[in-house]
N, C-alpha and C positions, 0 to 999 in steps of 0.2 A: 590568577591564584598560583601559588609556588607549589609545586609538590612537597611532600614531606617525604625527610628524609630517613629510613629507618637504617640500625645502628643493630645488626646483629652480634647475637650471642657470640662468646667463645668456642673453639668445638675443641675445648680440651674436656676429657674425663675425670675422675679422682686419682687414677694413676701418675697422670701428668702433673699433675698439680705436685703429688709430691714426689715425684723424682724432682720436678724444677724448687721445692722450696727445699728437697734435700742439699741442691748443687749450690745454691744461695747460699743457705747453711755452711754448708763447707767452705763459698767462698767467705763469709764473714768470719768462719771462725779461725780461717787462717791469718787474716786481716788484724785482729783482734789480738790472738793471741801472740803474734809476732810483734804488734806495735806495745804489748803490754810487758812482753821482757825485755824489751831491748827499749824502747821508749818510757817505759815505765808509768805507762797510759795513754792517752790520744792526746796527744800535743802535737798538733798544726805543725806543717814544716814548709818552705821555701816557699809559693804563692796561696797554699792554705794560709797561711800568718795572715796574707794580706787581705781571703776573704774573710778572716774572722774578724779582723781590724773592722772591716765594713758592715759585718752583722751589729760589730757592739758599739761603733762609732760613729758610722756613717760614713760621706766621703769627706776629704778636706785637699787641699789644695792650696800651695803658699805661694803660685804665682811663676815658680822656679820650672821652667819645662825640661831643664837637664839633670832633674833628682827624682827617680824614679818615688813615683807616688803612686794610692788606691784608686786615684780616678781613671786609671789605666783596664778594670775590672770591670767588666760587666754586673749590670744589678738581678739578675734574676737571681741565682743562688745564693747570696747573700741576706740578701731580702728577704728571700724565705726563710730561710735559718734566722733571722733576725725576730720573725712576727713568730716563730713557733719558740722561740726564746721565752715568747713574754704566757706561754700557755706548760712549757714543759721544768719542769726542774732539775734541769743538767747543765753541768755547763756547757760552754761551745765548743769545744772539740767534737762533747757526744750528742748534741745536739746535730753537726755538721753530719759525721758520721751517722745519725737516724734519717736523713735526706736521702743521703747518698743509697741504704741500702735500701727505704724501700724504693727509690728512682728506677735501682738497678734491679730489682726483683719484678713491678710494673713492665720494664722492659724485659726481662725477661718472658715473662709469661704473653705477652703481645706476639714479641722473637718467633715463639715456639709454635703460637699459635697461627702464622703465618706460614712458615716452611709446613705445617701440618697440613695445611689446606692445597698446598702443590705436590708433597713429598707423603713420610708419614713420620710416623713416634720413632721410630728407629732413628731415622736422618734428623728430625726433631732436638731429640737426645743425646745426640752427639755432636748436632753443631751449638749449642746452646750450652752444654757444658765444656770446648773451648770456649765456648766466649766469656765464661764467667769465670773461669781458670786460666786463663791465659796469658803470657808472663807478663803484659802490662794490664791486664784488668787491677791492679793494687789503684790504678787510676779512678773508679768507679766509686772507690770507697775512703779515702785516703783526704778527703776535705778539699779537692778539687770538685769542677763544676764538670767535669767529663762523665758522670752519673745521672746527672740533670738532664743535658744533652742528649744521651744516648736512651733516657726513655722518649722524649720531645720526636727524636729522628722516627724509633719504629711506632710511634704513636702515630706519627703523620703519614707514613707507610699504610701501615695497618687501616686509619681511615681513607684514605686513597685506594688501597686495593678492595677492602672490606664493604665500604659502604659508598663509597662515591661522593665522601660529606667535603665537596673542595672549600667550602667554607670553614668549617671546621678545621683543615688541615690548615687553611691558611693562617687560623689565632693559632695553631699550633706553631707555624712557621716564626711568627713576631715574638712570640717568648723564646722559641730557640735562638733567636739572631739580639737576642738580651741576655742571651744564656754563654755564645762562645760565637765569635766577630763571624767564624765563616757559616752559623746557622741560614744565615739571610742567602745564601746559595740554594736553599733549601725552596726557596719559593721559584725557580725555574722550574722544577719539580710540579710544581703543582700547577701552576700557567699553564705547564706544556701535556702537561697529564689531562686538564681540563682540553685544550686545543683541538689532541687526541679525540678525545672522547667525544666531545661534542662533532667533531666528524662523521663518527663511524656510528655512534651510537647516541644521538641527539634525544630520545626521548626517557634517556634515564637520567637528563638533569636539570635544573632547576628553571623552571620557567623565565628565564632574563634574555635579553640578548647577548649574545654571545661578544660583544664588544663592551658593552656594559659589564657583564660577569667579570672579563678578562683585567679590566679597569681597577674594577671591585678588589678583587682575590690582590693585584698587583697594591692596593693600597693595604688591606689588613696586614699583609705579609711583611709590609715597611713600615707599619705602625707602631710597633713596638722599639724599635731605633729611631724613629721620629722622634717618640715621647723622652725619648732618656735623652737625645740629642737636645731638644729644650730644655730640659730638667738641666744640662750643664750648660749651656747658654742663660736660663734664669739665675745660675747659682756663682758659676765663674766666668762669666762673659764669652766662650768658646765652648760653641756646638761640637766641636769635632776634640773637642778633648784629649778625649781618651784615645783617639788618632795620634793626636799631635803627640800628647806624651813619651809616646813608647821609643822616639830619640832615645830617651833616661833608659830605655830599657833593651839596649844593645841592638836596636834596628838600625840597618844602614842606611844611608841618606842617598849615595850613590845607585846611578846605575848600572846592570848589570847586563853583559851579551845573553843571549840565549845558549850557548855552548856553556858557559859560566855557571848559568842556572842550573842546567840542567846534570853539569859535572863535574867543573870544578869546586861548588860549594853544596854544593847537594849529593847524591850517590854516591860515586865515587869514594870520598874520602870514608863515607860509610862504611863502604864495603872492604875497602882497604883495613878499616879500623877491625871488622868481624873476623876478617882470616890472619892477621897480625897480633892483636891484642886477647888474646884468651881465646877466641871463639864465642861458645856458648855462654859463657861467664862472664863476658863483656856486654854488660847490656844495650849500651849504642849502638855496636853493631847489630845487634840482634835484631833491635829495633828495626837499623836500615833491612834487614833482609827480610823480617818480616812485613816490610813496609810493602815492597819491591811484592813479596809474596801474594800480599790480598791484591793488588793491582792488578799483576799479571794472572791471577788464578781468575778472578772475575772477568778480565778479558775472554781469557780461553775458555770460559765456561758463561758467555755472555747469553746466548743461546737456553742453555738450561735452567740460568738463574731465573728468577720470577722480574717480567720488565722492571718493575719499580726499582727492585736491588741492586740490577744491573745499573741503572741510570745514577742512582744515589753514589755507588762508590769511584762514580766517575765526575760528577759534578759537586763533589765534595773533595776527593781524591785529590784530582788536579790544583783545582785554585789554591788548596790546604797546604799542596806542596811549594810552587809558586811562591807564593805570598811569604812563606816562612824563610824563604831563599836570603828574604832581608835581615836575616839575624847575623849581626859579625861573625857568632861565632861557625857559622855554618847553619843552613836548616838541619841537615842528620840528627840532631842532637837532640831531636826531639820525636823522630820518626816513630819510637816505641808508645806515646801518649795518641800520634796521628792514627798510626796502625788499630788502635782499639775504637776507632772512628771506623774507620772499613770495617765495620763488625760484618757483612754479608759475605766477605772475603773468607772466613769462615766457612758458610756455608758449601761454595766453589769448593774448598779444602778438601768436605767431607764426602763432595761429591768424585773428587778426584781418585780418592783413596776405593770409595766403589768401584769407580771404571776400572782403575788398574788392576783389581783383583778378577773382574770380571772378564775382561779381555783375557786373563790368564786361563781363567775359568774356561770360556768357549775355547783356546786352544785344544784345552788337554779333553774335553770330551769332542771336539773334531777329530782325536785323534785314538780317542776312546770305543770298542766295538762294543763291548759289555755294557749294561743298562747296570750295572754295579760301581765298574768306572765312570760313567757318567756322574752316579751321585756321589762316591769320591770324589772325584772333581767338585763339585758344588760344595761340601764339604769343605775341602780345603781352601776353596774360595772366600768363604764365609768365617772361616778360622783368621784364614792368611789377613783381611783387613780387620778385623776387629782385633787380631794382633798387633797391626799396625798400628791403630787408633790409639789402643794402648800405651802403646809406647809413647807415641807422641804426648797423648795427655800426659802421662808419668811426668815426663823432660819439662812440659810445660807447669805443670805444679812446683815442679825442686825451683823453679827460674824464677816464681810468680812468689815463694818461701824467701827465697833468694834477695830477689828483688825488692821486696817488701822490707825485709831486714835492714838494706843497704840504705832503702829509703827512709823510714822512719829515724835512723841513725845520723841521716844528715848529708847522704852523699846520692848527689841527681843519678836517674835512673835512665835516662829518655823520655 
């Protein structure tokens, strides 16, 4: 007999709850009210068209592999938005946009309730409101599938650290890898977290054998790409479709050295483009240094993160950057959409902004004889980052205003 597996509660309060539906709030209603003066409502822009095409038309495909077509999109968010089509009465814009927010507010509140259970409401509240604020969160809500994905990711988190449900994580994993191509990265994750586990701690999971389980988890997880894979093999004679297509869609055919990858077409020009081209106000760059930033913050903060987090924004990170290498125009170009994938990167962030204050902190009362100056110090401690914090949200709201504007107006963001 299998144990069963129980699926504990959230341990958030009523506070929680609403400061996190206040920050959702805020992010829609910046979302919202930007696309509705300057867009003059929610009208789909650059690969939104293509899933709305998909919600109200399905796929089609004329045979031509160098004209960028929809069967290049994955089905999961479309889909959905397609069947809630036939229950809500909006069109699809705002039908797209009701996916998207609650996807993003679900992941939120999972987000919060993770770092609560290593950290507290403090660190909670502050890395969750970056991430929901943050100058490319316009991605989460904007009729992209980056909403969809990024509750699927802390959903499969959450049941992996929460309840140990590897089953569960693994249907999680096959809707993400329908949801956005490098999901299916996602099930190393969970293989390697069972491996772990069954290790160290064999009697908390499911009575199989551990080469069977491994089997198992490794088939659910590729289940979801299987099935869409036939579905274009039954439909247009070619399983890998939506592979092959993306020629049409500015991927390179060539190879590329490793020095190439990782410089010439990748970082580099980024970064170039950040300190050359506006700074702040250039959103490419911003993208690349933000990209750069969750990477190397969850490095140096690998140790503190919660393991899952850590592993995530590295077995997503990487191949995400890679694989993008093959766009003509450069990957950078996109690093501000990737960067909102490292949402854990975030966390590192917040954790950073503690230490440095703290380190400051222990200086000045090492140096301090008075139990007065002592808690001056602490004081100012406690000021000095949530000063900091500040500020940086500010910056990142005006950029996420910013951006949002540039975006729904018709001009690519990252």
């Amino acid at each position: 007999m299998s144990k069963r597996i129980e699926y504990p509660s959230l341990q958030l309060d009523k506070n929680d709850y609403i400061w996190i539906t206040a920050i959702c709030c805020a992010a829609f209603v910046i979302f919202l009210s930007v696309s509705l003066y300057f867009n003059h409502g929610i009208n789909p822009v650059f690969d939104a068209n293509w899933y709305k095409f998909i919600a109200e038309s399905g796929y089609i495909f004329n045979g031509n592999y160098h004209v960028g077509q929809n069967v290049a999109f994955l089905p999961l968010y479309p889909k959905l938005v397609s069947l809630l089509l036939g229950f809500l009465p909006l069109k699809t814009g705002w039908v797209m946009l009701t996916v998207s927010s609650i996807a993003t507010f679900l992941s939120a509140v999972l987000f919060y309730d993770l770092i609560k259970r290593y950290f507290d409401s403090g660190i909670a509240l502050r890395t969750v409101s970056l991430y929901l604020l943050g100058p490319f969160s316009l991605y989460q809500l904007n009729g992209y599938s980056e909403g969809l994905f990024l509750f699927l990711a802390v959903l499969m988190l959450h049941l992996l650290t929460v309840s140990r449900a590897y089953h569960s994580a693994a249907v999680v994993v096959a809707l993400a890898s329908i949801d956005r191509q490098y999901g299916i990265f996602l099930s190393l994750i969970v293989i390697f977290t069972y491996i772990i586990e069954k290790k160290h701690q064999p009697e908390k999971l499911l009575d199989i054998t551990s080469a069977e389980n491994i089997y198992l988890l490794g088939f659910i997880c590729g289940s979801g790409l299987m099935i869409f894979t036939f579905y274009q093999f039954l439909c247009f004679g070619d399983p890998l479709l939506f592979v092959h297509i993306l020629g049409a869609w500015g991927f390179a055919n060539h190879r590329l050295s490793f020095v190439q990858m990782l410089m010439g077409r990748g970082i580099l020009p980024g970064v170039v483009v950040f300190f050359k081209e506006g700074l702040l106000f250039n959103p490419v760059g911003v993208g690349v240094i933000l990209f750069i930033t969750m990477i190397v913050m969850s490095f140096i903060y690998m140790k503190k993160l919660p393991r899952l987090m850590s592993a995530y924004v590295f077995v997503i990170g990487v191949p995400m950057y890679f694989i993008s290498i093959g766009v003509s125009e450069g990957s950078y170009i996109n690093s501000g959409r990737y960067s909102l994938i490292l949402f854990p990167g975030w966390l590192a962030v917040v954790l950073c902004i503690r230490d440095i204050f703290r380190r400051n902190q222990k200086k000045r009362i090492e140096t301090s004889i008075s139990l007065d100056g002592q808690k001056a110090a602490n004081i100012r401690a406690i000021n000095g980052a949530d000063m900091f914090y500040w500020l940086i949200l500010c910056v990142s709201v005006v950029l996420l205003i910013i951006y949002t504007a540039r975006f729904v107006q018709g001009q690519w963001v990252s």
